[in-house]
C-alpha positions in Angstrom: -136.9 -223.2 -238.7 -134.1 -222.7 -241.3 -130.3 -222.3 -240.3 -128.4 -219.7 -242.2 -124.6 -221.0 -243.1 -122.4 -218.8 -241.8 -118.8 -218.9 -243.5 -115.6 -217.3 -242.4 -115.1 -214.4 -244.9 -117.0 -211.6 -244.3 -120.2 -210.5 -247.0 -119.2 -209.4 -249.9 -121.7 -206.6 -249.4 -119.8 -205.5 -246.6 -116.4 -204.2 -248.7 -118.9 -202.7 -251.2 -120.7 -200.6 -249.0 -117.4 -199.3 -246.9 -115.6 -199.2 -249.6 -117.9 -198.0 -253.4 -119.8 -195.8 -250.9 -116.8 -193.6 -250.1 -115.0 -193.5 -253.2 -112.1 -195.1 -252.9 -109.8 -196.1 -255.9 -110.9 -199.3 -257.9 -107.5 -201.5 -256.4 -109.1 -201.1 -252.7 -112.6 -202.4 -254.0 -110.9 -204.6 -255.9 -109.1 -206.5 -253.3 -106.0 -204.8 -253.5 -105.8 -202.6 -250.9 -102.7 -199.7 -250.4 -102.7 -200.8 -246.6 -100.1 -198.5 -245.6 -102.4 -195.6 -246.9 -105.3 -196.7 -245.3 -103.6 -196.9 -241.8 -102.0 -193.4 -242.5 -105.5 -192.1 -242.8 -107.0 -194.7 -240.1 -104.6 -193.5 -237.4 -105.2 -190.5 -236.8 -109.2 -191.1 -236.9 -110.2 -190.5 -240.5 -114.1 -192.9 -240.5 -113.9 -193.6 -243.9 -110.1 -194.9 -243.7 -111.1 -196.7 -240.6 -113.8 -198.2 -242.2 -112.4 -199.5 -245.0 -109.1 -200.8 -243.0 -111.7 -202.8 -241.2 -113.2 -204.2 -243.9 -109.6 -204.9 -245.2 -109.0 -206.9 -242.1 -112.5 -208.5 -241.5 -112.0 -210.0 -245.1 -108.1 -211.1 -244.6 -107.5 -208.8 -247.9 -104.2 -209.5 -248.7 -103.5 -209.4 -244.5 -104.2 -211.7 -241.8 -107.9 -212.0 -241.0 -108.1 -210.1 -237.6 -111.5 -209.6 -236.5 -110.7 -208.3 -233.0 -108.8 -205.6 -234.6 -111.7 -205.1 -237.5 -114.1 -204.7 -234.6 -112.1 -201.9 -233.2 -111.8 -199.9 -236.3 -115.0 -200.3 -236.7 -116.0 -199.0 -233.4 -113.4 -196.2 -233.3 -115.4 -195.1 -236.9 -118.6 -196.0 -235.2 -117.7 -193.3 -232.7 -117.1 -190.8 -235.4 -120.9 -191.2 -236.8 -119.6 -192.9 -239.5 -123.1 -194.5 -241.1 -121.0 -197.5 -243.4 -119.5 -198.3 -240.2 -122.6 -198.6 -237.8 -124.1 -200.7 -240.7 -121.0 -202.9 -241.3 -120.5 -203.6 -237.7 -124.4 -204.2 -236.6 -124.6 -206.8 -239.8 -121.1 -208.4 -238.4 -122.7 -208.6 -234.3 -126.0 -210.3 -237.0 -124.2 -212.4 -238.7 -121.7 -213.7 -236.3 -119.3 -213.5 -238.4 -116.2 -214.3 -235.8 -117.7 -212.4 -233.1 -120.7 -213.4 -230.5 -124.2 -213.4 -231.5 -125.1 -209.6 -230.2 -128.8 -208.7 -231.5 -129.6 -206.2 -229.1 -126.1 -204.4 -230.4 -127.2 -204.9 -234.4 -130.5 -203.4 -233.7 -129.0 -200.5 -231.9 -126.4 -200.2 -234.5 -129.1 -200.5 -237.6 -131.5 -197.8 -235.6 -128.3 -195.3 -235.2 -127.6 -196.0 -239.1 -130.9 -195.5 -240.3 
């Protein structure tokens, strides 16, 4: 049985595909995200601002990691349809990445995406 290392920063595939999907400017994807922008857009329920404010957050990209408050993004986009959302969260319930172990939560996350 091997044992996958899990670190404390979320996969680097996870800001790519919330982030180079939508088309945001190259300073978000780089790491250098306009957060003020992003919550301007987030607030009011744009999916790909809330998206990419999770990621932001998830990652601790130039803010304080906060994964409780990534999760909720994320679900708020999740509600939304948002398919980088349903795909960043089920891989964050996979991963365990600062939340429980959820499987049944990814799968149902990954079948919505696909």
């Amino acid at each position: 049985m091997s044992h996958r290392k899990h670190s404390s920063a979320a996969p680097r595939t996870l800001i790519l595909g919330a982030l180079a999907v939508e088309g945001w400017p190259a300073d978000i994807r780089s790491g250098s995200p306009d957060l003020a922008g992003l919550r301007a857009r987030a607030d009011p329920g744009d999916a790909a601002a809330l998206t990419a404010l999770a990621v932001v957050l998830l990652r601790g990209e130039g803010v304080t990691r906060n994964v409780n408050e990534a999760v909720r993004l994320s679900e708020r986009a999740v509600s939304h349809g948002h398919v980088p959302a349903l795909f960043n969260l089920a891989t964050l319930f996979e991963t365990r990445n600062g939340v429980p172990a959820n499987p049944a939560r990814a799968f149902e996350l990954y079948r919505r995406a696909s």
